[in-house]
N, C-alpha and C positions, 0 to 999 in steps of 0.2 A: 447773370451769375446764378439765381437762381434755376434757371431750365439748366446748365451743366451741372449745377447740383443734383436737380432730378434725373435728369440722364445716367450720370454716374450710378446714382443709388439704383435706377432701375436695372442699367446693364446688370451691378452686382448681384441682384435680387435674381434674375436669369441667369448668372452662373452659378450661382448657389443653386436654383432648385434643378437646373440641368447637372450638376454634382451629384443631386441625390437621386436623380432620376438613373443618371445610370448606375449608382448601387445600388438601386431596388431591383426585387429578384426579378430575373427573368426580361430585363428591362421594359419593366410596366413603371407607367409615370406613377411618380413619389404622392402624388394626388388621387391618381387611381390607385382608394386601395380596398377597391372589391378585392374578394379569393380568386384562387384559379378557377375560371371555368370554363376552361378549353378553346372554343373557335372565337367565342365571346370579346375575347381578353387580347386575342393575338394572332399572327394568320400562322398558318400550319408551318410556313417553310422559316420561320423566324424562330422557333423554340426547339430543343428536343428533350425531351419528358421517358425518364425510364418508371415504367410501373413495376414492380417487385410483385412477382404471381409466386408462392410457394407451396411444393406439391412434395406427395411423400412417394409416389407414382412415376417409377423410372420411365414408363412408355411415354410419359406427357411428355417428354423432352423432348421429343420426334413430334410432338404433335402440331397438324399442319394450322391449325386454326391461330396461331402466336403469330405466323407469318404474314398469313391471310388477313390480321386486321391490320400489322404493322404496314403491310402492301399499301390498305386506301387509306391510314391513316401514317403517312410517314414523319411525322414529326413526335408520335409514340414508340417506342420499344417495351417491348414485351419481356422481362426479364424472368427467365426461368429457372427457381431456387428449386434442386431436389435436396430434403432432409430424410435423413435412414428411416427405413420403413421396416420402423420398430412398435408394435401395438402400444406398449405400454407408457411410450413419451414423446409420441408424434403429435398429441394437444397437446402437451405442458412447453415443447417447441414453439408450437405456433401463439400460444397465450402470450409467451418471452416477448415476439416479435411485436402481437398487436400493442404490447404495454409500450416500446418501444419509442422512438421518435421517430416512427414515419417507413419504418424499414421494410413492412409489408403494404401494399395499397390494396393486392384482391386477397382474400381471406378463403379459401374453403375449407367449408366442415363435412366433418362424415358421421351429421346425423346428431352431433352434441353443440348444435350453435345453441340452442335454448338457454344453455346453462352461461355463455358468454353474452349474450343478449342481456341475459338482469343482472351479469356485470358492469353493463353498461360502454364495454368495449366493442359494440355492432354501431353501424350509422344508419338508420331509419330512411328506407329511400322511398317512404309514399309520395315525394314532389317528384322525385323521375319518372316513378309508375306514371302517378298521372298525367303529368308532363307530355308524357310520349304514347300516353292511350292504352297503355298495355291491359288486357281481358286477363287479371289472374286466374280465373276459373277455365276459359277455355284453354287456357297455354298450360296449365298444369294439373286441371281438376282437383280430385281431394290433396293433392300433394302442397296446394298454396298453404295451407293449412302449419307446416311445419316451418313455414319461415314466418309468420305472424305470433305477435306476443301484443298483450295490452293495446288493441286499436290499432297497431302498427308493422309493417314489411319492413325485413333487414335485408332482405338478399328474395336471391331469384334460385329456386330447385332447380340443379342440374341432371343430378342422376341417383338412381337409387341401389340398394341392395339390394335385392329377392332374396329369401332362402329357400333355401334346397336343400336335398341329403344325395348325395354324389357319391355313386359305385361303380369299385374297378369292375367290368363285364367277364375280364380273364380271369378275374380270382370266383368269381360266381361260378362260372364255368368249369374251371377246374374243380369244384367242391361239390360239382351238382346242384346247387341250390337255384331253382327262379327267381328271375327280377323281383326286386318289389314291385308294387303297385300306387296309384297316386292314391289310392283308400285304402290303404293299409294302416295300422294300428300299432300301440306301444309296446303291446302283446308281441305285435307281430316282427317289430323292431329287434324285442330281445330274444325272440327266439332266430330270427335268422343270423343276427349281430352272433349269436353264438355258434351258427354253423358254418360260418367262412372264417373264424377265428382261428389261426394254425399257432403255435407253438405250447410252451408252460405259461404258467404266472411271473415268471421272472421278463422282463423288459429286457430284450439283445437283440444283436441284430438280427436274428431271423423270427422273433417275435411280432407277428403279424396281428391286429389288432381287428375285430368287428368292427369298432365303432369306434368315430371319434369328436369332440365336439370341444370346441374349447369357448368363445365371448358370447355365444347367443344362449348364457344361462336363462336369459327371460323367456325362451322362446321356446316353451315347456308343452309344446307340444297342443293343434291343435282340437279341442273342445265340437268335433264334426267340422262343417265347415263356416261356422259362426266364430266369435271372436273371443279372448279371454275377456272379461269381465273387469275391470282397474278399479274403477270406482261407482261405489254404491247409492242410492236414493238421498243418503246423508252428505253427499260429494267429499266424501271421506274414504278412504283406501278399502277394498274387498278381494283383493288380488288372491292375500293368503289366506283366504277361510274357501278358496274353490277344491272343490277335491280332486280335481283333475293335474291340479300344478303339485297337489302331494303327492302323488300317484307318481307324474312323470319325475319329478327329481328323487324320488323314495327309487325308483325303478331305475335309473340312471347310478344311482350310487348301489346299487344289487349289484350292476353288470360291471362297474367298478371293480367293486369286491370280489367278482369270479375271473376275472381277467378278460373281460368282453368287448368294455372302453377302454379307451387309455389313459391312466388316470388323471383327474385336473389336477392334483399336483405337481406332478409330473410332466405337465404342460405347460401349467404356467414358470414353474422352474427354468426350461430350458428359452423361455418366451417366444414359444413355436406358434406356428398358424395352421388351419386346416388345409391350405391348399400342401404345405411342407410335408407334412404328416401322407398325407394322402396322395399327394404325386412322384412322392421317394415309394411308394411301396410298404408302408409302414401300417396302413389301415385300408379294410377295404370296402368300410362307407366313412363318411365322415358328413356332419351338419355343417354347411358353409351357406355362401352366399351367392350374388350375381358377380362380385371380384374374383372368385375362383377360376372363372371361366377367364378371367383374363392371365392368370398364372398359367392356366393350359398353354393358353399360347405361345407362352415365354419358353421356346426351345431351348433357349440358351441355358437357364437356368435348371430347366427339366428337361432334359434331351431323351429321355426313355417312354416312348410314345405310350400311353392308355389307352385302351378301348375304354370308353367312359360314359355312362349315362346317368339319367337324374329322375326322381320323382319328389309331388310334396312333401314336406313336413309330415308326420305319420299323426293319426288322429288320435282322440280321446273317445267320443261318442259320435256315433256317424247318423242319431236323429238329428242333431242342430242344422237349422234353415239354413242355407246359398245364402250369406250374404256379400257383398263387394264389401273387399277394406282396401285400406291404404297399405304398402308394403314395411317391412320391417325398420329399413333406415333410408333416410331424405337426405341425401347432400346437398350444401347450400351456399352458393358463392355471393361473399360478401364485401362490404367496407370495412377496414376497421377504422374507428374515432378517429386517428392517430395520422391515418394517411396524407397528403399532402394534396395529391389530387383525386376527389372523389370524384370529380365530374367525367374525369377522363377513364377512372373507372368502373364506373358504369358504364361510360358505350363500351367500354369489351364485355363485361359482362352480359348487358344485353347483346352484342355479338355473339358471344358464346354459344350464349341460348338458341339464338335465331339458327346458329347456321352451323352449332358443335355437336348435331346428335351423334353424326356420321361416325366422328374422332372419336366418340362417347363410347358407341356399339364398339366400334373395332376394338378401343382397349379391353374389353370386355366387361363392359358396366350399359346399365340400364337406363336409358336418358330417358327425361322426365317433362320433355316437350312434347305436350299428345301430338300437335300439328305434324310433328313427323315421323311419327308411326306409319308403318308401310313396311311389307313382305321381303322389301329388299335391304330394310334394317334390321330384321331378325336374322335374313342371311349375312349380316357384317356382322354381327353378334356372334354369332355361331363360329364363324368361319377360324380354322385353326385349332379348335377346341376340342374336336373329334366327337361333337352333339350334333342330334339329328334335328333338322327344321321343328320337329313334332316338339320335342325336349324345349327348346328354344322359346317356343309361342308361349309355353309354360309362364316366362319371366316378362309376359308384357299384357295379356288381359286382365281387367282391375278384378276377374271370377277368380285369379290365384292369389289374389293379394290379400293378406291377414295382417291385422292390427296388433301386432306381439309385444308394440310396448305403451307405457301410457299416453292419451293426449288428454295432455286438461291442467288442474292447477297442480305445479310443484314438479312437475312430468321428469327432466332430469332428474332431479332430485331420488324420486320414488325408480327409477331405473337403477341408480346406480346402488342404495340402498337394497332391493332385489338383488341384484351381482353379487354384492360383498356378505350380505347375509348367505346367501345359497353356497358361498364359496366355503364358508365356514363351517358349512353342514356338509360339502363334498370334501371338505378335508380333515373332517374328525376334529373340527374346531367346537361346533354344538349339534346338538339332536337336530332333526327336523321340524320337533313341536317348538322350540326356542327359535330357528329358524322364524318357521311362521310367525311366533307371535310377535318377535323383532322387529319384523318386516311392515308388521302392522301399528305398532308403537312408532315405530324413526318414520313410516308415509306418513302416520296422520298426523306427527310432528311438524312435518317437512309444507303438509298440506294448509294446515292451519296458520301458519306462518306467513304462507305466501300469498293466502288471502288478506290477511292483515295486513302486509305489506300495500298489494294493491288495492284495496281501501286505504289507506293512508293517502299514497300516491295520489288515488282520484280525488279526493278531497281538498288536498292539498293544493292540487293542479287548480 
């Protein structure tokens, strides 16, 4: 009597926990309840796993690299969300998603993860790095730099910005005026921006503009070929006491006022970009980036071919030493907290890296994998764009690349503070002396704060 007692109860005891076994996710035993971690947990042909990738980047949808990991990894899909590529709320989109329950798993940013990072919505992947042996210094050089905060890696640099200042050759041409040059000056900026300038002061359509510049307010132009200055001996903000960032936004809002630029009011109103502005015919230089060059390509949307070429950023003083910097902006694919399976997103991620320069270049962005630089990725770069090899080589030796915005404590912070101060001075909101001294009140604010913070942190830890 007893043994069919125990019998019974154990049969029962196995259909109960066989019950919960198969309501657990994924059918992993009710016992095993490590997380997902991909081949660990389960064999490939028994699960299928959608990762949610969202991009603002119509060309990604074509891009062959989604396929290419779903190929050796078929029990993943690659789910590709495009959200409007609108400047002004393509983060506050993606912040939605990471807060979310689980609705993004890869995260990229263009350049402002810092400021999600000490929200606390990044996931920290120093165990995959080391895990899987990755050399951050040889695979990205100075670029590792912009995905580390507090001791820790949130993601992997995929591709970056350059800036540039991009001119139509036909409208040169027709005005008489010569190319600029990659040493040319502010000076030189506003005197040419006013002689390929065609119409009045009123804005219509056949008001052709010199100049046009709209999100790289920080990027005031550089100082010869050394860098601006952010912060001082005190590790406290010095940005706005250089004379050279008075100089260049005092001189940008001149050319403003004569009808030279186009105005940032007027810009950000209709919430235009440079490449719009400047591949409609509207301007005929304009400050962009290394994603310009992928708007070239986009026939579809700019179907009226450009003769187009590019030189640097125009200088300040042309004694400052050659120094190598890091480029203007770092894009950085990540995890967010939220996701459900981080392990499986990392190997795309590092996939990406390993084997997505190629997609990278063609869309026309700057990948940030030194390992694969090579002659034949500046010609995928190029290619479409209607730039020369020479133009090209421009946007990938570390001698072009300038540190235009802060790295160090509070770095967001003090960026975006720059923006909206300068915006106020380009739009008759304050002086330029209130301007600066703003600038230097809200950094060292911003600064002091966030040391505080990470002293607390460390302590605490």
């Amino acid at each position: 009597m007893k043994i069919r007692s125990f019998v019974c109860i154990l049969l029962l005891a196995i259909m109960f926990f066989s019950s919960l076994t198969g309501c657990a996710p994924y059918g992993i035993a009710f016992f095993n309840n490590a997380p997902n971690q991909g081949d660990k947990y389960f064999s490939k042909s028994d699960i299928k796993i959608v990762l949610n990738y969202y991009t603002w980047i119509a060309a990604e949808k074509d891009n062959p690299i989604f396929k290419q990991f779903s190929d050796l990894n078929p029990n993943i899909e690659i789910k590709v969300n495009l959200l409007p590529d609108s400047p002004s709320n393509i983060q506050a989109r993606l912040d939605i998603l990471a807060l979310g329950g689980g609705e993004m798993d890869i995260w990229p940013f263009d350049g402002a993860q810092l400021t999600e990072i000490k929200r606390g919505l990044v996931k920290k992947i120093d165990e995959f790095i080391e895990r899987d042996g990755i050399d951050m210094e040889k695979w990205f050089g100075a670029s590792a730099a912009s995905v580390y905060f507090n001791g820790s890696y949130y993601g992997l640099p995929y591709r970056s910005s350059v800036p540039m200042v991009f001119y139509n050759k036909d409208m040169f041409d027709e005005a008489g005026v010569p190319y600029p040059t990659d040493e040319w000056t502010y000076d030189d900026l506003y005197r040419i921006a006013g002689r390929v300038t065609k119409g009045g002061n009123n804005i219509g359509d056949r008001k052709v503009f010199g100049f046009m510049q709209n999100w790289f307010l920080i990027a005031g132009g550089r100082p010869g070929s050394s860098t601006i200055p952010f912060y001082g001996p005190d590790g406290l903000s010095c940005f706005s006491s250089q004379p050279y960032w008075e100089k260049t936004l005092s001189l940008r809002k001149k050319m403003q006022d004569e009808g030279i630029e186009m105005p940032y009011e007027y810009v950000r109103s209709r919430d235009t970009t440079s490449s719009i502005e400047f591949l409609s015919g509207r301007t005929a230089m304009t400050y962009g980036a290394s994603w310009a060059i992928r708007d070239m390509k986009d026939k579809k949307s700019f179907p009226v071919p450009i003769n187009v070429g590019c030189v640097l950023p125009p200088i300040i003083d042309k004694s400052a030493e050659n120094i190598p910097q890091i480029s203007v902006v770092e894009s950085m694919l990540g995890i967010p907290e939220t996701s459900k399976y981080p392990e499986e997103a990392w190997r795309f991620i590092k996939f990406y890296i390993e084997n997505g320069s190629e997609s990278i270049a063609k869309n026309g962005d700057v990948p940030l994998y030194l390992p694969a630089y090579s002659d034949s990725l500046i010609e995928t770069f190029i290619e479409g764009s209607g730039l020369t090899f020479e133009d090209g080589k421009k946007f990938f030796p570390d001698k072009y690349r300038y540190d235009f915005i802060p790295r160090g404590t509070a770095s967001s912070e003090y960026v975006d503070i720059i923006r909206k101060e300068s915006e106020k001075y380009l739009t008759e909101q304050q002086t330029l002396e209130q301007a600066m001294e703003n600038i230097k009140i809200k950094a060292d604010k911003a600064i002091v704060k966030e040391k505080n913070f990470l002293k607390y942190k460390t302590t605490d830890s």
